[in-house]
C-alpha positions in Angstrom: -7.3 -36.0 31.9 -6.2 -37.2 28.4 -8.5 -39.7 28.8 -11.4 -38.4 29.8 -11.2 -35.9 27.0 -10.3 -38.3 24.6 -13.9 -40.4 26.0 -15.6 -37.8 25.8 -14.7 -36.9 21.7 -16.5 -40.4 21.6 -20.1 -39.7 22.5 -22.0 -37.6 19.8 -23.9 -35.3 22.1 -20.5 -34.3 24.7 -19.0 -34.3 21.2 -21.0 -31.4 20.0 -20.5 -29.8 23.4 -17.5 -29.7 23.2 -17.2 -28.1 19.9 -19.5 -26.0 20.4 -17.4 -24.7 23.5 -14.5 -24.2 21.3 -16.8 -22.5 18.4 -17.3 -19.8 21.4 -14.2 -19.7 22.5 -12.4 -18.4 19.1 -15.1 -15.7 19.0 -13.8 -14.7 22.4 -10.3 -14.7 21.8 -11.6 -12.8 17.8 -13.4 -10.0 19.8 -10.5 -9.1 21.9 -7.7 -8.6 18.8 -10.2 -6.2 17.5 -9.6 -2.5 18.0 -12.6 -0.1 18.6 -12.9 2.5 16.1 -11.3 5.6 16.6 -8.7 4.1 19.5 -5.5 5.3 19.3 -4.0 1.9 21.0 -0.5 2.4 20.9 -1.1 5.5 22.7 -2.5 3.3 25.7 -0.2 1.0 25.1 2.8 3.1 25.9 0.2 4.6 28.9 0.1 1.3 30.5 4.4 0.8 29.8 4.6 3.2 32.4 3.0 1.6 34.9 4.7 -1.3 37.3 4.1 -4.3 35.7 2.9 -6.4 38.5 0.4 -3.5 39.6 -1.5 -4.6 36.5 -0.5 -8.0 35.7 -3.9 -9.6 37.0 -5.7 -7.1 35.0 -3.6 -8.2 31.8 -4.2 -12.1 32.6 -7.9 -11.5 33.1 -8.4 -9.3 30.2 -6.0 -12.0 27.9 -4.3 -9.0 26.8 -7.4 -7.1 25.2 -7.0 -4.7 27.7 -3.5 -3.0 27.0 -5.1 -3.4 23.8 -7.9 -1.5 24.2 -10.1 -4.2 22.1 -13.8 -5.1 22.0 -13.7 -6.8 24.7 -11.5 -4.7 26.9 -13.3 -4.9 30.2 -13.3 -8.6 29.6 -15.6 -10.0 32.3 -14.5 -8.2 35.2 -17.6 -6.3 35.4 -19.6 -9.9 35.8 -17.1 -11.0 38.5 -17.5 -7.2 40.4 -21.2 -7.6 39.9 -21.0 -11.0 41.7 -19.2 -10.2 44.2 -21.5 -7.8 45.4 -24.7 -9.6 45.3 -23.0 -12.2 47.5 -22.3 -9.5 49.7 -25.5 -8.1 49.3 -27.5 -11.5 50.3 -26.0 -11.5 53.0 -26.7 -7.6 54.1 -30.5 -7.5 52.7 -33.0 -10.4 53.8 -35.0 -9.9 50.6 -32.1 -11.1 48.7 -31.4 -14.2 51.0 -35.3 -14.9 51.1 -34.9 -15.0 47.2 -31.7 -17.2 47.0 -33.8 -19.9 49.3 -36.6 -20.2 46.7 -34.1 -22.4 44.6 -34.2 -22.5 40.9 -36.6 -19.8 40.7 -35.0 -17.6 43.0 -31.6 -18.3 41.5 -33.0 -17.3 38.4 -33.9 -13.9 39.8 -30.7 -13.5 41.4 -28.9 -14.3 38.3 -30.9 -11.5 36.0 -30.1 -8.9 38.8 -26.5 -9.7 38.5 -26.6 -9.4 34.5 -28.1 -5.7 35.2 -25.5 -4.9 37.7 -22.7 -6.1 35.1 -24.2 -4.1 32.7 -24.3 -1.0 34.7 -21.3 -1.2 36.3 -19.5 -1.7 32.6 -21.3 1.5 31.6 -19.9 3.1 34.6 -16.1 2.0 33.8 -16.3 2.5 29.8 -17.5 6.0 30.8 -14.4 6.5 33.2 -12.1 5.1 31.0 -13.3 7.2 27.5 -13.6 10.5 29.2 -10.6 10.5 31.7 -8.3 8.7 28.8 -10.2 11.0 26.0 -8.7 14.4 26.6 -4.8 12.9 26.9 -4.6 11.0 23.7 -6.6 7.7 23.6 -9.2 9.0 21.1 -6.9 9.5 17.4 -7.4 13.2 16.5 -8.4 14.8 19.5 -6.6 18.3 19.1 -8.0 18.6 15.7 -12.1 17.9 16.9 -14.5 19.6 17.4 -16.7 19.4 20.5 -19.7 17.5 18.7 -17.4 15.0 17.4 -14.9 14.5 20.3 -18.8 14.2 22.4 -19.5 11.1 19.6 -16.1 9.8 19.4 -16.9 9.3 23.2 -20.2 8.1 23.3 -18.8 5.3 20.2 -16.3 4.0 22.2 -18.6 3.5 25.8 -20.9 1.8 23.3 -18.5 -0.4 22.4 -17.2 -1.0 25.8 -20.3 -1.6 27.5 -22.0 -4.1 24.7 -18.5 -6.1 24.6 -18.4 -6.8 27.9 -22.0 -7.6 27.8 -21.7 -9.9 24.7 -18.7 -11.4 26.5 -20.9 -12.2 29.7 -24.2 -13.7 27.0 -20.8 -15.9 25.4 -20.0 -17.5 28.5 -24.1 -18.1 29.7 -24.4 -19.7 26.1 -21.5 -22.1 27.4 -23.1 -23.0 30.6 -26.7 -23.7 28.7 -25.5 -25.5 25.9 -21.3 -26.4 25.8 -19.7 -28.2 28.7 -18.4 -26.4 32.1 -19.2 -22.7 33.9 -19.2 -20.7 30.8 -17.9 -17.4 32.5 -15.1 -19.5 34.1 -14.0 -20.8 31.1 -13.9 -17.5 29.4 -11.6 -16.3 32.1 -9.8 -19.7 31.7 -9.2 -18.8 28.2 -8.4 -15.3 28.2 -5.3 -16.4 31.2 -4.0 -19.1 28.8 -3.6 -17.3 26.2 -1.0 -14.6 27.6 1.3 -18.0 29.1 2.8 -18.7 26.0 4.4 -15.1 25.7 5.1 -15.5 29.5 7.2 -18.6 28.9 8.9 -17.0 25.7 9.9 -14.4 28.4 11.1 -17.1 31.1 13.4 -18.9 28.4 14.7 -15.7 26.8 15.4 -14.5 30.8 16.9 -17.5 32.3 18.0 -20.1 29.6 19.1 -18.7 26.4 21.3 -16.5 28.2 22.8 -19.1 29.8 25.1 -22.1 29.2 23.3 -25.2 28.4 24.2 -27.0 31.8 23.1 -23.7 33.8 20.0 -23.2 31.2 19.1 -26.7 31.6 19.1 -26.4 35.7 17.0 -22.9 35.2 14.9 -24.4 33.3 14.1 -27.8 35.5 13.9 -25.1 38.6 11.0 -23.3 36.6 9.1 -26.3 35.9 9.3 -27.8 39.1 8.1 -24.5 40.7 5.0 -24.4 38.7 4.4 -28.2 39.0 4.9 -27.6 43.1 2.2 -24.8 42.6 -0.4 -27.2 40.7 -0.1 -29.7 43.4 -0.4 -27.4 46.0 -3.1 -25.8 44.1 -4.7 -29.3 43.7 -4.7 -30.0 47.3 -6.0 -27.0 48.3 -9.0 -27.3 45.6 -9.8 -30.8 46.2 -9.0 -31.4 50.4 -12.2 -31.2 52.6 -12.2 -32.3 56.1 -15.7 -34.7 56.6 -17.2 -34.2 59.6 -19.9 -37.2 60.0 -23.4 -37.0 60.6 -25.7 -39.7 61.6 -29.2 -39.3 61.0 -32.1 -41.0 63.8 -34.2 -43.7 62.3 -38.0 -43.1 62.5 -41.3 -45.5 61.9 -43.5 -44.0 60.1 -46.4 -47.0 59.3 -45.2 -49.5 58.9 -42.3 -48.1 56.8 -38.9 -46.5 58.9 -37.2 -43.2 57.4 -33.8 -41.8 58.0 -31.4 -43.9 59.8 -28.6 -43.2 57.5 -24.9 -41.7 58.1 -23.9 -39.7 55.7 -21.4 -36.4 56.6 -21.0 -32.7 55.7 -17.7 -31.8 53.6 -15.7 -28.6 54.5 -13.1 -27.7 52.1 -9.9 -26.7 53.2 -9.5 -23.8 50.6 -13.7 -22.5 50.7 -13.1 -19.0 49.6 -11.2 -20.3 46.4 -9.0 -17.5 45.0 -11.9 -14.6 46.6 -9.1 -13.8 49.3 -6.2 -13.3 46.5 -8.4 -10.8 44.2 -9.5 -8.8 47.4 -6.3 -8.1 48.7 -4.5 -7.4 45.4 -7.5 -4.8 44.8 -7.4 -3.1 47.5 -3.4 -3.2 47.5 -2.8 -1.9 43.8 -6.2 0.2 43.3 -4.8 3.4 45.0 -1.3 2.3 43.4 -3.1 2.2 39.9 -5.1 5.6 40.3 -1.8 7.6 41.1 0.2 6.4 38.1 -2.7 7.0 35.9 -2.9 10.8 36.9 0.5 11.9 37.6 3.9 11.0 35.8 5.8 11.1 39.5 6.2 8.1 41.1 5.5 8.9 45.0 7.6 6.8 47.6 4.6 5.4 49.1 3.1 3.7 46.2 6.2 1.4 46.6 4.9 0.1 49.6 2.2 -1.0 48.0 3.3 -2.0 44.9 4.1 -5.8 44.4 6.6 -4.9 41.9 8.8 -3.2 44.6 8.1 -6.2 46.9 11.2 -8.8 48.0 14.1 -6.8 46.3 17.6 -7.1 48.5 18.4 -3.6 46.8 15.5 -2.4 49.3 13.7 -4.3 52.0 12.0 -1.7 53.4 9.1 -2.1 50.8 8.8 -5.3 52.1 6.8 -4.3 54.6 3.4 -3.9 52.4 4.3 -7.8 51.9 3.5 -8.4 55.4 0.5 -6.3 54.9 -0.4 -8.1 52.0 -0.6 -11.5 53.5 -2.6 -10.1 57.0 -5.6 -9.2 54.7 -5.5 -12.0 52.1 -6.0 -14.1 55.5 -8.5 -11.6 57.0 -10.5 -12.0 53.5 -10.0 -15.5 53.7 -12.0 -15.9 56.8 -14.4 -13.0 56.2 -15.3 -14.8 52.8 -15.8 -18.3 54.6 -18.3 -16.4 57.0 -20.5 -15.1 54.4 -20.4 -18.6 52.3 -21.0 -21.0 55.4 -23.0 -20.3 58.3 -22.7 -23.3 61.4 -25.6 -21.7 62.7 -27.8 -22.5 60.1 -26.3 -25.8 59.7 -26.5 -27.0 63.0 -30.3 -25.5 62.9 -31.0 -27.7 59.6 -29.6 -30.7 60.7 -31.3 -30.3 64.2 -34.8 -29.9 62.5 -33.9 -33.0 60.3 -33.0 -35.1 63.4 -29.1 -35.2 62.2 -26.0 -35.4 65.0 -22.7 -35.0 64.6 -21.8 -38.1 66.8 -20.2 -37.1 70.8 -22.1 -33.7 69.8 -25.2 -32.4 71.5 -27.7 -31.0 68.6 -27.8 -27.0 68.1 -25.7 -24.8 69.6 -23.1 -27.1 71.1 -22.9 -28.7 67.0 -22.6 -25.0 65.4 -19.7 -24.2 68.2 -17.9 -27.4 66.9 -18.6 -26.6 62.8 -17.1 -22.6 63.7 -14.1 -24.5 65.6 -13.1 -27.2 62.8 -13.9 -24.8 60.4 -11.3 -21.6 61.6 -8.8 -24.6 62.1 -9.5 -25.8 58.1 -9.4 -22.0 56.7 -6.3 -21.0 58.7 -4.7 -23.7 56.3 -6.6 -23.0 53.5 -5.1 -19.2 53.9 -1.8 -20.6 54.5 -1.5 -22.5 51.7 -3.3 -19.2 49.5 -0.5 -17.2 50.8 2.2 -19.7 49.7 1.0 -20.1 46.1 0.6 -16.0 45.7 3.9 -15.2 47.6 6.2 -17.4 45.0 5.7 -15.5 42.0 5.9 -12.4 44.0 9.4 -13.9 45.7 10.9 -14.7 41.9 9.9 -11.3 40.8 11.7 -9.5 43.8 14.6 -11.9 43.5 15.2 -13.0 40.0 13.1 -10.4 38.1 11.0 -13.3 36.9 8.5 -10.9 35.6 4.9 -12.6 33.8 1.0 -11.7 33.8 0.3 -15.1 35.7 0.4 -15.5 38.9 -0.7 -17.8 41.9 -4.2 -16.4 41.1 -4.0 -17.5 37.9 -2.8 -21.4 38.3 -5.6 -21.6 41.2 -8.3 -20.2 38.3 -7.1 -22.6 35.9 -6.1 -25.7 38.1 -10.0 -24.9 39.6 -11.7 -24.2 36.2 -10.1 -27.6 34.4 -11.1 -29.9 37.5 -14.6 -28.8 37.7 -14.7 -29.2 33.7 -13.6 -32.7 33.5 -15.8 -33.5 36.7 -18.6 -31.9 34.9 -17.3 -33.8 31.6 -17.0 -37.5 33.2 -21.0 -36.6 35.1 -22.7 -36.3 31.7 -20.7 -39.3 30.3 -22.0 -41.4 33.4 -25.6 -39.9 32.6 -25.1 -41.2 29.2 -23.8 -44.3 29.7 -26.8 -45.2 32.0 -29.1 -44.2 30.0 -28.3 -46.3 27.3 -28.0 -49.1 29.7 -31.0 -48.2 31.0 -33.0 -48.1 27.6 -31.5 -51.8 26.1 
């Protein structure tokens, strides 16, 4: 990694990529430190105090803290991630939208400006939630002494600010994608995770080993590190594993010239949902867990079923049991995600029409039937190892009270988002170096 970084600081036009990239970056991590006008934020902040940390702790590491600071860029990017999510939904539900993702560039282009108007919208429609229902109970400074017209602007100020932060936030990251290195939206999220782990860590020390003597400080803290380097390896297996099924392609004589011929094979990853199944589940888990807190002080006895916070404590196991209902739909998602992302049908009709066979496989329907097969087999462990890496900071939590805004979600965002960078990164060095070879 160190290398390849060090490489690319060596060529003038990844150089200026890179820098650039970081130039973008500190804007980011500038726009969520500043306050929007007329925000009383340690109001919210106390607000959000009240709430169980680990019902909002994904919110916090996506947000980099901007958030529970009500800042520019508050909504972060979560709007763009929302938005698309439901346009892959949505191709799959309307055939006008799956016509238009088969067009290629042109139709990806389409698909990508309908998914910057959804963003948009749908951070209108959260800014205006969030300003009215947190307006009239203290988050605007001043409230008991406005009047209606200014309370009305105070409100209108503060969706503005919301909705053109977040959309900023998503033109930052397409800026990184056209001209910086990596997936600019990824790497925003990238950044805005990192930045909370150093106050995580301060936590974990202050917790674990300054308490402690030095010999038992010393074994807490080689227990923490090799947890999280478990979780990277894990992590990096999961990212990087792919079961190749082979294909052979039939040889046809054309002239006097023969096509085809060659074996090539088709990769299935073992982890092809990525960290989709983790976000749906926690959603739907803490959304209704979220909405309660927000309007009402009382803490109802079923929210702790569903509330990772309450989740693996021996003081009471009997919350435990929206564990086990965790983990059934992060493996549900997990499958319904790899349906909607990989189709054998239409694979097995492609390669067909190409002349391709999976060797010992008869063409079409008997080829998709072995695709669906291998691939249920591949996604089982793929949600295995999913629920692994997102049940062992919810285990130290329950156990140890090892509270901190990252999770498994969070190491398989960043473990994802570096790989594909410096994959990215060593591709354009390769383009250069050929060129150059290529122009001598």
């Amino acid at each position: 990694m160190l290398k390849t970084l060090v490489n690319a600081f060596k060529n003038k036009d990844i150089r200026k990529k890179l820098l650039y990239t970081l130039m973008i970056l500190v804007v980011v991590r500038v726009g969520s430190i500043l306050p929007i006008p007329g925000v009383d934020t340690e109001y919210f902040s106390s607000l959000l105090s009240g709430i169980s940390g680990g019902d909002l702790s994904y919110l916090s590491a996506f947000t980099g803290g901007s958030f529970e600071r009500m800042s520019l860029f508050a909504l972060s990017i979560t709007p763009y991630i929302t938005s698309s999510i439901i346009m892959q939904l949505l191709t799959i539900a309307i055939p006008k939208l799956e016509e238009m993702q088969k067009e290629g560039e042109d139709g990806r282009k389409k698909i990508a400006s309908i998914t910057r108007y959804v963003t948009v919208g749908l951070a209108l429609i959260e800014s205006i939630a969030m300003a009215v229902g947190f307006g009239r109970s203290g988050l605007i400074k001043g409230y008991a002494d406005m009047s209606t017209l200014h309370y009305v602007t105070m409100i209108i100020v503060v969706v503005a600010t919301l909705t053109g932060g977040s959309a900023m936030l998503m033109w930052l990251g397409e800026r990184i994608t056209e001209n910086g290195v990596g997936n600019g939206i990824s790497i925003v999220l990238l950044i805005n995770i990192v930045s909370g782990m150093p106050g995580d860590f301060a936590t974990l020390y202050s917790t674990f080993v300054a308490t402690k003597n030095i010999a038992k400080g010393v074994l807490a803290a080689a227990i923490i590190l090799a947890i999280l380097i478990a979780m990277v390896v894990l992590v990096c297996f999961l990212q990087d594993g792919e079961r190749r099924i082979p294909v052979q392609y039939s040889q046809k004589v054309t002239g006097r010239k023969s096509v085809g011929g060659q074996s090539t094979h088709i990769p299935l990853k073992v982890n092809t949902a990525g960290v989709m199944p983790i976000i749906f589940a926690s959603s739907l888990m803490q959304f209704p867990v979220i909405i309660a807190q927000l309007f009402s002080n009382t803490t109802y006895e079923w929210t702790k079923y569903l509330s990772s916070s309450y989740w693996c404590r021996v003081e009471a196991p009997k919350y435990s049991i929206g564990l086990l209902v965790y983990i059934i739909l992060l493996i549900i998602f997990a499958y319904f995600y790899t349906s909607i992302t990989f189709n054998p049908i239409e694979i097995a009709d492609n390669m067909k029409k190409a002349g391709g066979v999976v060797p010992g496989i008869t063409p079409g329907k008997s080829t998709s039937e072995y695709l669906n097969r291998i691939l249920n087999y591949i996604v089982f462990i793929g949600a295995v190892g999913l629920t692994v890496i997102a049940l062992i900071p919810i285990m130290c939590t329950g156990f140890f009270n090892a509270s901190v805004s990252f999770g498994g979600t969070s190491i398989i965002i960043i473990v994802g988002v570096v790989l594909e960078t410096l994959k990215q990164i060593e591709a354009q060095m390769c383009n250069r170096y050929y060129k150059g070879f290529l122009s001598e």
